[in-house]
N, C-alpha and C positions, 0 to 999 in steps of 0.2 A: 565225605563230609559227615560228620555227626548229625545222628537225628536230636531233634530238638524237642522239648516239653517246654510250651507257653505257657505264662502266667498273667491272667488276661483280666483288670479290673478297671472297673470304673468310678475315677478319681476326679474329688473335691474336696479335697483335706489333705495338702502336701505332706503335714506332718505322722498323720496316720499314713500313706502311699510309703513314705519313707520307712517306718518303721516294717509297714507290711515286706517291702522290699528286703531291707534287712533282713529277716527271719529269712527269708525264700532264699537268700542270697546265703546261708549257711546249712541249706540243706545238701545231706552228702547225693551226690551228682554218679549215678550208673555208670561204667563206661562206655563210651559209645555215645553220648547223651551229652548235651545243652542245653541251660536255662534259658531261657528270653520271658523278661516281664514288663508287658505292654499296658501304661495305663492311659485310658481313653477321659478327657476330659471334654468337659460341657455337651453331654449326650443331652437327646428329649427325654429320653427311658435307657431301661436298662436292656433292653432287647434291643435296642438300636447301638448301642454303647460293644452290645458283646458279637454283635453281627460286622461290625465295623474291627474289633478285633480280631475275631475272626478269619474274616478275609484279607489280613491284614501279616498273615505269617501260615508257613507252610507245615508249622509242627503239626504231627502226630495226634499229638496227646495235648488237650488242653486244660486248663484248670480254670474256670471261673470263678471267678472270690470277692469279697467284698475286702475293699481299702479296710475296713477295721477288721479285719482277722489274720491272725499270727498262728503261724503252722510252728508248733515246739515240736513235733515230731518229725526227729531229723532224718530219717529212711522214709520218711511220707514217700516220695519220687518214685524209691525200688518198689513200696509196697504196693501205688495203686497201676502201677507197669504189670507190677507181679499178676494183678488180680486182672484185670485187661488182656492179658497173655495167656490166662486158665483157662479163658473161653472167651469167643470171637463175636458170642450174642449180647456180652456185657456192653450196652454201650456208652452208660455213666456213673458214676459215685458220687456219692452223698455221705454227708459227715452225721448227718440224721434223716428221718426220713419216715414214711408212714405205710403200714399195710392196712388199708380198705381205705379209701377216701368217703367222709362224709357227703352223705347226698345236700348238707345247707351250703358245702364250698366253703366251709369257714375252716379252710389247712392250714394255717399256723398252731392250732389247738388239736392236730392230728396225729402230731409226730407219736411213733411208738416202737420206733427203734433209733439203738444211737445214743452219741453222747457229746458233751460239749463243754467246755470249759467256759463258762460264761462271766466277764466282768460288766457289770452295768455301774451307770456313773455313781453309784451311791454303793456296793455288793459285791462279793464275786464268790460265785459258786459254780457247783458241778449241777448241770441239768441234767439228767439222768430220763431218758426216753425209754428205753425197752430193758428194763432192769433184768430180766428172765431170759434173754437171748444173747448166748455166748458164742455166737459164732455170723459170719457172713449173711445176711439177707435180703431174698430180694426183694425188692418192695415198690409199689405202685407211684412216690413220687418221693421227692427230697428237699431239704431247704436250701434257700438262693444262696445259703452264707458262703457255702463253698460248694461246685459242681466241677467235677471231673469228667474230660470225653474223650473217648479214642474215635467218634466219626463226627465228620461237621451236619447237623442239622440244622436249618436255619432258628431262628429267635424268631417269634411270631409279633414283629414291629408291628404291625398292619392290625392287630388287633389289642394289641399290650403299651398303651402309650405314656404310663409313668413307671413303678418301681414298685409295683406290688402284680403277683401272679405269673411272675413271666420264668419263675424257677416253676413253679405247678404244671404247667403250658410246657416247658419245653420237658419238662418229665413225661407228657404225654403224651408229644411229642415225639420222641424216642419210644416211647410205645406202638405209636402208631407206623414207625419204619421196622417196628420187628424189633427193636432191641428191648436188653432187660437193665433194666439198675439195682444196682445194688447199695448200701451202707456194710462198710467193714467193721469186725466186730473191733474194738478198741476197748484193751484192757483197762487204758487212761484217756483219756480224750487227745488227739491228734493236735487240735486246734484250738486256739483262744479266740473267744469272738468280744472284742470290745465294743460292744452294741448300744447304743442310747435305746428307748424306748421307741418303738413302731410308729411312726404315723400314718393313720387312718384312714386317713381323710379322701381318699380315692378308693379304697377298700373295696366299699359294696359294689359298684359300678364295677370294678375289675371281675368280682366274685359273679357278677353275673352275664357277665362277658364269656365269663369259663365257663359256667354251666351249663351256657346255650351251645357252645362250642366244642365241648368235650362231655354228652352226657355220659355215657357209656363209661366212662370211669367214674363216678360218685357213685359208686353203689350200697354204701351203707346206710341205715335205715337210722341207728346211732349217729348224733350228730351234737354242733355247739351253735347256739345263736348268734349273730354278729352285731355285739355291741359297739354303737363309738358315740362321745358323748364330744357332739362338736363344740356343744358350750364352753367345754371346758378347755380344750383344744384351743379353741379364741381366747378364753381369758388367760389363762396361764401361759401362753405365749405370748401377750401382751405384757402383763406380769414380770416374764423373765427379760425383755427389754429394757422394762422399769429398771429393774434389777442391775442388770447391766452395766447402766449408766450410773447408779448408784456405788457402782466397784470399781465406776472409771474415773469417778469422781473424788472417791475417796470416803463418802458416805455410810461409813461402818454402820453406824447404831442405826441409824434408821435402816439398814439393810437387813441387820441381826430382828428386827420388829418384825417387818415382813414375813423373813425366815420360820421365826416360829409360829408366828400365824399360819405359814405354807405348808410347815408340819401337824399342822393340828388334824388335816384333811388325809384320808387315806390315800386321793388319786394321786398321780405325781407327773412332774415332768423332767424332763430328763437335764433341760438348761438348769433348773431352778435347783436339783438335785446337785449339781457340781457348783451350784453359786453356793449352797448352803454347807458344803464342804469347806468354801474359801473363806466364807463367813466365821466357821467353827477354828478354822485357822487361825484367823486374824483375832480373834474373842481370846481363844486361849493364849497368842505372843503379847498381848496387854495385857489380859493378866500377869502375866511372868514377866513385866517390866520387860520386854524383847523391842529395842528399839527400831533398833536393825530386822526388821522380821522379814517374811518371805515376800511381801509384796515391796517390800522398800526399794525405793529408786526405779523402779518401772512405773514406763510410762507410755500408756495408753492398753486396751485391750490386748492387743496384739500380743505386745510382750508378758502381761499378765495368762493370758491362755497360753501360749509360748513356755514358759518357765511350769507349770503346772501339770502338763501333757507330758514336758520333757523326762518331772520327777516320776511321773506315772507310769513312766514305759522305761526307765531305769531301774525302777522296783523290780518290774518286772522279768528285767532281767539278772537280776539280780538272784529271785525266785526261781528263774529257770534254773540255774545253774550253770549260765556261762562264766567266762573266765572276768576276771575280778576287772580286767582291763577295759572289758566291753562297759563299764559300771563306774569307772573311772572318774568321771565326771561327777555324778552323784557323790563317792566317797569323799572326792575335792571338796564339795561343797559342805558337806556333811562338817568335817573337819573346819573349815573358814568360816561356817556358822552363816554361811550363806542360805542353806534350810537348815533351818532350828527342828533340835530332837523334838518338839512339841508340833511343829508344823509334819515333820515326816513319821510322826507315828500317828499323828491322823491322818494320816494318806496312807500308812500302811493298813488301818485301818479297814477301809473304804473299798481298797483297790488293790488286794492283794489279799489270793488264797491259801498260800503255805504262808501264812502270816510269822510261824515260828523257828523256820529257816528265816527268814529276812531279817527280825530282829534281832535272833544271835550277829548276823552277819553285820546290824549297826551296830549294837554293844561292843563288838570287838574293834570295829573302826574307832571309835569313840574311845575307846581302852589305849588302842595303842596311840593318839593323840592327844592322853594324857589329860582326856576330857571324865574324870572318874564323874562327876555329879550327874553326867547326861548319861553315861555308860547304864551307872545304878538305878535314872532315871527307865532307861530303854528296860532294863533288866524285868525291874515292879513290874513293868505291861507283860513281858513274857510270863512272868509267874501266875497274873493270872489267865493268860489265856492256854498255857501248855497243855493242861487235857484235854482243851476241847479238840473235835477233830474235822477234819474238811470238811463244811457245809456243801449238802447235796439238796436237788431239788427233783422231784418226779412232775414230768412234763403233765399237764393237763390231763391227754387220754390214759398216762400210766395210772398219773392218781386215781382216776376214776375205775379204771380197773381193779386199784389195787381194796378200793372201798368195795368192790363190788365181792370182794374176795374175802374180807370178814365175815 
């Protein structure tokens, strides 16, 4: 029988599961070797979610991943087999990851190696962790986006009981059985992680959970404070309810009201972020007399989130560079004017990093269906965006180094 590598997440967003599934589903397969991608829904946490996976299949090699991240690196499989098989004291991977843990436990502001291809609902850029480390390294712990293992150690349920710390925890974890982790070095980032913004709100209490339970690894004296500003947490997710119901309703203008008030504030939230994208859509098909425009004839949320997600993860593969067929559906629509050139160039916008491959790639759909005004439309936008080039971001601890280095 073939050995097998699991793909083990924990799922509540079919829509993202699916997509996740996808990607994994077209990476090339070793011989000898079998996918299986197990996803655990209505866990208490994530340590209970990935314990339950777990023991739940005999593979070898597991992959721990979050429902929003998209593996485009299609020899991922052979590579981290490869690295697993160079040495027997490896005993997981991290797609980013940190060498010295702060003594405040505040590890999301740690990472300092690694790379990540990041789309947030409003952005998408390249996070850039360890900009000066071009090769394999090992390092004290990793992020929960993605974790690779070749031995089972448990998920510390018993002390981890929502969704923050239990990637730190089982990093040290494996340290404490004698293993090492590693982050590979990646030319281009491996992974996409389609990530809304962090909620907090369990945060501290987790952070000090770890630090009474794992001193001995916070050893750095360098450290970041752990801010969460619950106020606002409460209101703006109240706010994006409003909101909501406001897009369910059909309540453009007062929605558009809202919106720029919600811009006025530097904090942000991740709902209000993608309502303000729909908002922008809908603003600019009125203008352009778009009668028919992207929201039209859907009814209720469901379907309006449904059609939006859909265009968002068509882009992007679009962007990748799969075959024109996997996209299909998009160019369909493209062409039927079911999304209007106006709606999908602010979403190409927003949600798409090689923003200048995508675009040639609509101008010529729109060319050959003899849609010349939308073509020349799409075109304008490429003109001016051609010279710029991939938006990169230095993680926290890089930045700070790299200020400390003027």
């Amino acid at each position: 029988m073939p050995d097998k590598i699991a793909f083990i997440l924990c799922v509540n967003n079919d829509l993202y599961f699916e997509e996740c599934s996808y990607y994994i589903n077209r990476l090339a397969v070793p011989d000898g070797y079998e996918v299986e991608i197990i996803g655990i829904r209505e866990a208490d946490s994530m340590c209970a979610a990935y314990n339950l996976g777990m023991q739940s299949t005999e593979a070898k090699y597991k992959v721990y991943m979050h429902q929003d991240v998209f593996i485009k690196e299609k020899e991922f499989i052979e590579h981290i087999i490869s690295i697993f098989q160079s040495d027997p004291e490896i005993g997981m991977i991290g797609m980013v990851g940190g060498i010295g843990m702060p003594k405040t436990g505040v590890a999301y502001l740690a990472w300092n190696v690694g790379i990540v291809d990041c789309r947030e609902p409003d952005m998408a850029y390249y996070l850039v962790c360890g900009p000066e480390k071009k090769r394999n390294m090992y390092v004290d712990a990793v992020d929960g986006l993605l974790m690779a293992t070749q031995y089972d150690v448990l998920w510390r349920e018993d002390l981890f009981r929502n969704f923050d710390f239990y990637d730190i925890s089982q990093s040290f974890e494996m340290r404490r059985h004698g293993y090492k982790i590693i982050v590979p070095y990646q030319q281009k980032p491996w992974v996409i992680h389609d990530s809304s913004f962090a909620k907090l709100d369990h945060y501290d209490d987790n952070r000090r959970i770890c630090l009474e339970e794992y001193p001995e690894y916070f050893t750095e004296d360098e450290g970041f404070v752990f801010s969460y500003q619950e106020e606002w947490e409460i209101l703006s997710g109240e706010l994006a309810s409003e909101v909501r119901n406001l897009i369910c309703t059909g309540n453009w203008d007062e929605l558009k009201n809202i919106i720029q008030a919600y811009r006025k504030h530097q904090m942000k939230n991740s709902m209000l972020e993608m309502y303000g994208i729909m908002s922008d859509i809908y603003q600019k098909e009125k203008q352009e007399h778009i009668e028919e425009g992207f929201f039209w004839g859907l009814s209720g949320w469901e379907e309006i989130y449904q059609k939006y997600i859909t265009v968002r993860f068509l882009l992007r593969r679009m962007e990748t560079g799969l075959p024109e067929s996997e996209y299909m559906e998009l160019i369909g629509a493209l062409k039927k004017g079911i999304v209007s050139c106006d709606a999908v160039i602010i979403m190409v916008l927003h949600s798409v990093l090689n923003k200048k491959t995508v675009l040639l790639k609509i101008e010529q759909c729109y060319r050959e269906a003899g849609e010349a005004g939308d073509a020349d439309k799409v075109r304008g936008f490429f003109e001016k965006i051609k010279d710029k080039s991939i938006p990169m971001a230095l993680s926290k601890r890089a930045k700070d180094k790299s200020k400390q280095c003027l």
